[in-house]
C-alpha positions in Angstrom: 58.0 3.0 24.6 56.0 4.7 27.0 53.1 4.5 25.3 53.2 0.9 24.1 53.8 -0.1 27.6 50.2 1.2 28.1 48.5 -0.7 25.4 45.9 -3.6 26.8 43.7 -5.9 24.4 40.1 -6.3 23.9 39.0 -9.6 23.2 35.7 -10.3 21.0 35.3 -14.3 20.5 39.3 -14.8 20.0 39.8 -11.6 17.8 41.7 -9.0 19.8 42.0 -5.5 19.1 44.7 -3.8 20.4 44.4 0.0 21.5 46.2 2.6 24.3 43.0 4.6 24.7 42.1 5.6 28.1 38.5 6.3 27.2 38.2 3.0 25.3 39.3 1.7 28.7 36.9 3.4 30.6 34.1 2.7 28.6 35.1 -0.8 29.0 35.3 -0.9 32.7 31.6 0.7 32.5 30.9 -2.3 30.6 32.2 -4.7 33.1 30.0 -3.1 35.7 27.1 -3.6 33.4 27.9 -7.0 33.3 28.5 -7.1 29.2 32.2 -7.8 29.6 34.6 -9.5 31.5 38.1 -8.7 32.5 40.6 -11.4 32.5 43.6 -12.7 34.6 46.2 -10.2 32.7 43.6 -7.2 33.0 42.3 -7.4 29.4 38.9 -7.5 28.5 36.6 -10.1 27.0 33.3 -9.8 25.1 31.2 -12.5 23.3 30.3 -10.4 20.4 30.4 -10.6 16.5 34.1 -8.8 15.9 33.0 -7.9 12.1 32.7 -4.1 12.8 34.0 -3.5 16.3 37.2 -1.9 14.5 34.8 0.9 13.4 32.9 0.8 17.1 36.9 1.2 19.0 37.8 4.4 16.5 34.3 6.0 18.4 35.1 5.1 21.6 38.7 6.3 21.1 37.8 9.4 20.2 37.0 10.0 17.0 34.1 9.6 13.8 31.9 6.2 14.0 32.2 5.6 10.0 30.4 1.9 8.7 31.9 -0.3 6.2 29.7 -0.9 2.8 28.2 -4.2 2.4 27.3 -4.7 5.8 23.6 -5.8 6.9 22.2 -2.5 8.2 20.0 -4.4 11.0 23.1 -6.3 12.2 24.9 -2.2 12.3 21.5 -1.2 14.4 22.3 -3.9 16.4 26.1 -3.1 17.2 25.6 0.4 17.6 23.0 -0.2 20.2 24.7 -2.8 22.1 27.7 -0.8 22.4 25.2 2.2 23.6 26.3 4.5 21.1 23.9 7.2 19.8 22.6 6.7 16.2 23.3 10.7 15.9 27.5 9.8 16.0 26.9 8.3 12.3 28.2 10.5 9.6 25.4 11.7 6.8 27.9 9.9 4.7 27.2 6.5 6.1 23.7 7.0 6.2 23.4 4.5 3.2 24.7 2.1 5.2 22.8 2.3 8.3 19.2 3.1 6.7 19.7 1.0 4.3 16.0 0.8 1.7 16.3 -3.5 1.9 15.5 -3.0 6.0 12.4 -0.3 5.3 11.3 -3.1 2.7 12.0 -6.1 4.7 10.1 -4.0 7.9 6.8 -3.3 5.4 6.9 -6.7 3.9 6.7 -8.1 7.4 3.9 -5.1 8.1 1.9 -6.0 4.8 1.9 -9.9 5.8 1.0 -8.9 9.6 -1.8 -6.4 7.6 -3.3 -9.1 5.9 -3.3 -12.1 8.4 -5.8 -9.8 10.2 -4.9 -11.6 13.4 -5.0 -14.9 12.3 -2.7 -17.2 14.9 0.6 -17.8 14.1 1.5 -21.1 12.8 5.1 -21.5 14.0 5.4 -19.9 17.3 5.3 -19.8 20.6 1.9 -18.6 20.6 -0.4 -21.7 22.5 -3.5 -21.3 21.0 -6.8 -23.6 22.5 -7.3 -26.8 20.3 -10.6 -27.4 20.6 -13.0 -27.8 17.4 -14.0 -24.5 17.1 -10.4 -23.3 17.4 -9.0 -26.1 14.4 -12.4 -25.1 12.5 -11.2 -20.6 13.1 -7.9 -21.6 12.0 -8.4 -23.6 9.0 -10.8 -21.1 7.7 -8.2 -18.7 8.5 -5.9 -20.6 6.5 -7.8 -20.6 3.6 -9.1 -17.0 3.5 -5.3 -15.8 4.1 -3.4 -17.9 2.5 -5.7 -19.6 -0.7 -3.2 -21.7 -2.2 -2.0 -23.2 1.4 -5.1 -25.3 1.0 -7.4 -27.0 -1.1 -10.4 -25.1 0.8 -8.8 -21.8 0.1 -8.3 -23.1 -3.6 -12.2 -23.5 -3.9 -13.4 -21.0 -1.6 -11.0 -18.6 -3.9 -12.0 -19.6 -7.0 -15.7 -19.2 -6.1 -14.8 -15.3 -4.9 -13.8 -14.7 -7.9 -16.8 -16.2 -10.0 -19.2 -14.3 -7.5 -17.0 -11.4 -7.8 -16.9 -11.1 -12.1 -20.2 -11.7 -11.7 -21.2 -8.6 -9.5 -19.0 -6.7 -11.9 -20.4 -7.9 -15.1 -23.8 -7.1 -13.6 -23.3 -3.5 -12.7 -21.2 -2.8 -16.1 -24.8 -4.1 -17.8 -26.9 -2.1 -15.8 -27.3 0.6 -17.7 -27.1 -0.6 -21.5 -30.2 -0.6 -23.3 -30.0 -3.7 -24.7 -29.4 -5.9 -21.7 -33.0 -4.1 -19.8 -36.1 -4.9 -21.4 -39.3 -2.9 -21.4 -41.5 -2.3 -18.2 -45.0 -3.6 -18.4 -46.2 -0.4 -16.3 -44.5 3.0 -16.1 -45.4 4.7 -13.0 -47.7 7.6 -14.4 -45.5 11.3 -13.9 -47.1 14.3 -12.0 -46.3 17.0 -14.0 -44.7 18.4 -17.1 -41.6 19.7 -15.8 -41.0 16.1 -13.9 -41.5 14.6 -17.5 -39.5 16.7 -19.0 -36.7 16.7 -15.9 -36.7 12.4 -16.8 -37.0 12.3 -20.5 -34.9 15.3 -21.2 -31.6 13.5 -20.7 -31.8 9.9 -22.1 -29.7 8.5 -19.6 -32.6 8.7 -17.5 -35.3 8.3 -19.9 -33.4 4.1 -19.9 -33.6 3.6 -16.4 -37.5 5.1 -16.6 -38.6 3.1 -19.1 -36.4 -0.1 -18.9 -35.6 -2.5 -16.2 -33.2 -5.4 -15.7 -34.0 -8.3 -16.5 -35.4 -10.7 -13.8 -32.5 -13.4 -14.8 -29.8 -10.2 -14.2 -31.4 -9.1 -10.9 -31.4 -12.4 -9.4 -27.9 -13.4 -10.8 -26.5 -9.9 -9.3 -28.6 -10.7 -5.8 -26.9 -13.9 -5.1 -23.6 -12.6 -6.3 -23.8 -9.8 -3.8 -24.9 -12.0 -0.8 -22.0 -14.5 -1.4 -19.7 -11.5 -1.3 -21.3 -10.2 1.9 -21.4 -13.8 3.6 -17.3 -13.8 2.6 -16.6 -10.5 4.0 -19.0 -10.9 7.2 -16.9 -14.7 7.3 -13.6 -13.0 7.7 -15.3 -11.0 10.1 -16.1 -13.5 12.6 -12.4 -15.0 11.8 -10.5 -12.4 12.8 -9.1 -11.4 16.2 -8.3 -7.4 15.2 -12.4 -6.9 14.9 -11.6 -3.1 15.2 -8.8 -3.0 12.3 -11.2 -4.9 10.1 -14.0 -3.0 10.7 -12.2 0.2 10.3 -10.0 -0.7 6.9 -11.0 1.5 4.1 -11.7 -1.3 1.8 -14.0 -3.6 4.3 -16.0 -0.4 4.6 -15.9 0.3 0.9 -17.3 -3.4 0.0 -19.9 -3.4 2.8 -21.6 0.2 1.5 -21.6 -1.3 -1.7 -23.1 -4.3 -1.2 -25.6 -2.2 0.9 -26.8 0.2 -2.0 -26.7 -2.6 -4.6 -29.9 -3.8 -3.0 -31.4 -0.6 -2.6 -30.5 0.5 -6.3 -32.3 -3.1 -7.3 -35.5 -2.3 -5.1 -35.3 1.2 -7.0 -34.9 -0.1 -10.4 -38.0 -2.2 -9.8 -39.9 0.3 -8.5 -39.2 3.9 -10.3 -42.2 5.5 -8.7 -39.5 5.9 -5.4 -37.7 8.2 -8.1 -40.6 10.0 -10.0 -42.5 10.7 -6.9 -39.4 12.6 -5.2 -37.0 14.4 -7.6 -34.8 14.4 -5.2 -34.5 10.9 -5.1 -32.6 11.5 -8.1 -29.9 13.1 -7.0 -29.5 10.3 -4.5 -29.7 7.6 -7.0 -26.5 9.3 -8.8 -24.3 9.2 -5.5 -25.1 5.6 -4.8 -24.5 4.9 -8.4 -20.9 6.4 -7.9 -20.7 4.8 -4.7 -21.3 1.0 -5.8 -19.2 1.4 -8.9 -16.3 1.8 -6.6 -17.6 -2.3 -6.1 -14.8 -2.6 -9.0 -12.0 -2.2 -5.8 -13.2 -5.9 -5.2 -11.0 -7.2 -8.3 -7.9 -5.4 -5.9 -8.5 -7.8 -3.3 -8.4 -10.8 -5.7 -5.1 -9.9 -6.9 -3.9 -9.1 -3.6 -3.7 -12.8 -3.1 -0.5 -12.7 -5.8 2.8 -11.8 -4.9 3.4 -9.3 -7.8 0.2 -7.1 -6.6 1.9 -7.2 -2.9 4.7 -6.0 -3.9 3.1 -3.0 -6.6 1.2 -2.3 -3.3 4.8 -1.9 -1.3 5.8 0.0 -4.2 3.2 2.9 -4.0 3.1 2.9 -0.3 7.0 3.3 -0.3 6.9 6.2 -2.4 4.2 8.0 -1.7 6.7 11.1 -0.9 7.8 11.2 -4.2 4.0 10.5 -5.1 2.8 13.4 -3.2 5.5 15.9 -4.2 4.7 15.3 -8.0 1.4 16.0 -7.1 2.4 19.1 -4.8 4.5 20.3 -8.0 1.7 19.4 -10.6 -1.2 21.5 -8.8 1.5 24.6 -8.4 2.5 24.6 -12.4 -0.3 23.8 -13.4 -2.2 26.9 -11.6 1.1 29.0 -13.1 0.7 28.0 -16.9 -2.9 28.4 -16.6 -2.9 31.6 -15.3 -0.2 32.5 -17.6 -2.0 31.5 -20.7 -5.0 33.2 -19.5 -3.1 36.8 -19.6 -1.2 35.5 -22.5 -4.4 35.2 -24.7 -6.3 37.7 -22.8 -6.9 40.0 -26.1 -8.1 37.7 -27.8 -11.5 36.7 -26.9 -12.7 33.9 -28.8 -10.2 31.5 -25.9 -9.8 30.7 -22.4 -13.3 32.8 -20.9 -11.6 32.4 -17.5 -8.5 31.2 -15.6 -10.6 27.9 -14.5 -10.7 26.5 -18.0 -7.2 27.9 -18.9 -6.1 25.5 -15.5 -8.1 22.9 -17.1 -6.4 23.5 -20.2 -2.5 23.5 -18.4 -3.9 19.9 -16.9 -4.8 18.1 -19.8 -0.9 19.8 -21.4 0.9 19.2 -18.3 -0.3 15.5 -18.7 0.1 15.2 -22.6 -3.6 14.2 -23.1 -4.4 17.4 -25.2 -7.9 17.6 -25.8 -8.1 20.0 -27.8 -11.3 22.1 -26.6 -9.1 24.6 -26.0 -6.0 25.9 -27.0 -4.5 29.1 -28.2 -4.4 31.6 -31.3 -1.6 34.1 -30.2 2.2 34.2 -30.3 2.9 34.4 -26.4 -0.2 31.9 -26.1 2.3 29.7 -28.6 5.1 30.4 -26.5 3.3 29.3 -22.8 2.0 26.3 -24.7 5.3 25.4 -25.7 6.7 26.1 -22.4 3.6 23.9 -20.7 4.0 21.1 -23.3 7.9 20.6 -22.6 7.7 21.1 -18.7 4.9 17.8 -18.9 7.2 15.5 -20.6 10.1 16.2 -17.5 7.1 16.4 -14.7 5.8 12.6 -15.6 9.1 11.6 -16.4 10.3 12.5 -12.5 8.9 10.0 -10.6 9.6 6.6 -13.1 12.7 6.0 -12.1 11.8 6.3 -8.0 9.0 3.9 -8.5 11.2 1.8 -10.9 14.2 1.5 -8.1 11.6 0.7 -5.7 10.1 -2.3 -7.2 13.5 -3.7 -8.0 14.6 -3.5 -4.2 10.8 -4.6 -2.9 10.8 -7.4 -5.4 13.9 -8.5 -4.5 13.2 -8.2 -0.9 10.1 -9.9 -1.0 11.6 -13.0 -3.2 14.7 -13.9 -1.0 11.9 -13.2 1.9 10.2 -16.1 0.6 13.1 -18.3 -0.5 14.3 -18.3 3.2 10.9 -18.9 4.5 10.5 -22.1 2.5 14.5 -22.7 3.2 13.4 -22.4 7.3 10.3 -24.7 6.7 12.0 -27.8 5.0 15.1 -27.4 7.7 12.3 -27.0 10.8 13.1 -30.4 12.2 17.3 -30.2 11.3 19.5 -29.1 14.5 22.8 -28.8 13.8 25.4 -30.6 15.3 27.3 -27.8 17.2 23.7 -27.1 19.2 22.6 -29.2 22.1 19.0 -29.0 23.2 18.7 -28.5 26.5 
């Protein structure tokens, strides 16, 4: 009797909890003085909050373990357990699933990713007043349609064009060096010396690009695919208010380079005496080959306009710890079976010359390509190659089921994402009943 004659009621939008905990009380009077509660006529408290977990928020504040109830929305238990000012260290490791739940990390970098690829562009439905005058409408509807394609019948065209140019530029490089699409040059540059000769006509690769060139057709087809690409990126350029994000993203600097050495590996095709007169030249004329092939990333930003590539993007990015531990794991083993075929087939020395081709050969094992340029002729090389063989198949079977899981909670994510945007956007104009505008 004595204690229920101490008992008072807290009061959360006509739910009341009932409780004899002194500390509960004095929290409560701390939040009075805060101004987030209210104490009645009869001395018990009111607050206007949500009373779906509070049961779970008044076992804390009476003492004991803050435990979270499964199927709860993990913002909304963020939200409790910072109104009521408790420390997101009093959670349990075993409600951990509840609190950091994957749907928020995938809702927060779907809402990243969209932010990422706006590039600045001005929100359509805020608060945001942005100027209205002609260069504004003119910014923002080519914002429209370089964000957001099918928003617009611009974007339609202007993406279906990209992705002509884009083939193109593609097509053109893939041709470049195949025989039968250069044809014969009037007038090889004469060469200085017999070890230059030999150095270019040694290697037919380079004996091609000597004594054919593109075609004039290809080289001006490849020209004007290159510039329209250039004029698009230097467009979204100009459109964009984050000028240092977009000038610093990997792929805007990827794309301009490219474009760059395209036209100095066209002035070099046509004129191979740049090449023959300075060997080194050469060497040069490799890298920037490498460096505009990487002009293939292009077809990545076509598809980025697709909702399945956004979300194979999320994917990646979401697990690039599992990513980068299977590749952590993959260099260590692979190093170890090497090494161990190495001494395993030391005696016999007709294989493996050296641990750096025995890695080589615990690489192309480990990731069940096999080759077969090497491989070995003893019993205990048998047994390591065994041993290599059957650790590959668990290795690459590791990480499938991470990536898997994540894709079906991104794509899930991203679809109801988009089902309540479209929801919000045909109910913009609908106030319900209950809500007066002031």
């Amino acid at each position: 009797m004595l204690i229920m004659a101490n008992y008072f009621r807290i009061s959360l939008r006509g739910t009341d909890f009932v409780t004899v905990s002194e500390s509960a009380r004095d929290f409560m009077d701390e939040f009075v003085k805060d101004g987030r509660a209210e104490v009645k006529s009869d001395g018990n408290y009111f607050v206007d909050r949500n009373p779906a977990i509070f049961h779970y928020i008044l076992d804390y504040l009476s003492g004991r373990k803050l435990h979270l109830p499964k199927g709860i929305c993990a913002i909304e238990a963020r939200e409790e357990i910072e109104f009521w000012m408790i420390p997101l260290e009093a959670v349990p490791k075993c409600c951990y699933e509840v609190l950091y739940n994957d749907n928020m990390s995938s809702y927060e970098a779907i809402e990243e990713m969209e932010e990422y690829m706006a590039q600045g562009v001005c929100p359509i439905e805020t608060e945001i007043k942005c100027s209205k005058g002609k260069l504004q409408e003119v910014r923002e509807t080519l914002s429209r349609a370089l964000v957001d394609p099918g928003s617009s019948l611009l974007g339609k065209i202007w993406l279906f064009l990209v992705a002509v140019f884009t083939l193109t530029a593609v097509v053109c490089y893939l041709l470049h060096s195949n025989s039968e699409f250069r044809v014969t040059r009037e007038n090889i540059p004469p060469i200085p010396d017999n070890n230059t000769y030999n150095f270019f006509f040694s290697n037919p690769k380079r004996t091609v690009l000597i004594t054919k060139v593109v075609s004039r057709e290809h080289m001006i087809l490849e020209i004007i695919s290159n510039v329209f690409l250039l004029f698009d990126l230097f467009l979204r350029f100009l459109i964009t208010h984050r000028k240092k994000a977009f000038i610093l993203s990997p792929p805007n600097v990827i794309e301009l380079v490219s474009v760059v050495i395209s036209f100095f590996i066209s002035i070099a095709d046509r004129n191979p005496s740049i090449v023959i007169d300075n060997i080194a030249a050469d060497k040069l004329m490799v890298v920037c080959g490498f460096i505009y092939s990487l002009r293939i990333l292009r077809l990545l930003r076509l598809a980025e306009t697709t909702a399945e590539m956004n979300i194979l993007r999320l994917c990646f990015k979401k697990s690039w710890k599992i990513i980068a531990l299977l590749f952590m794991v993959f260099t260590i083993f692979s190093i170890l079976f090497g090494s161990g075929m190495y001494w395993a087939e030391f005696e016999n020395a007709e294989t493996f010359p050296n641990i750096l081709i025995s890695i080589w050969w615990a690489v192309v094992t480990i990731t069940t390509v096999g080759y077969g340029d090497h491989y070995p002729k003893t019993t205990f090389g048998y047994l390591v190659a065994s041993l290599t063989a059957l650790f590959g198949l668990l290795l690459i079977a590791m990480p499938i089921a991470a990536l898997s899981s994540n894709f079906g909670i991104i794509y899930n994510c991203y679809t109801y994402k988009k089902k309540y945007a479209a929801a919000r956007k045909k109910s913009k104009n609908c106030i319900h009943p209950c809500i007066v505008k002031k």
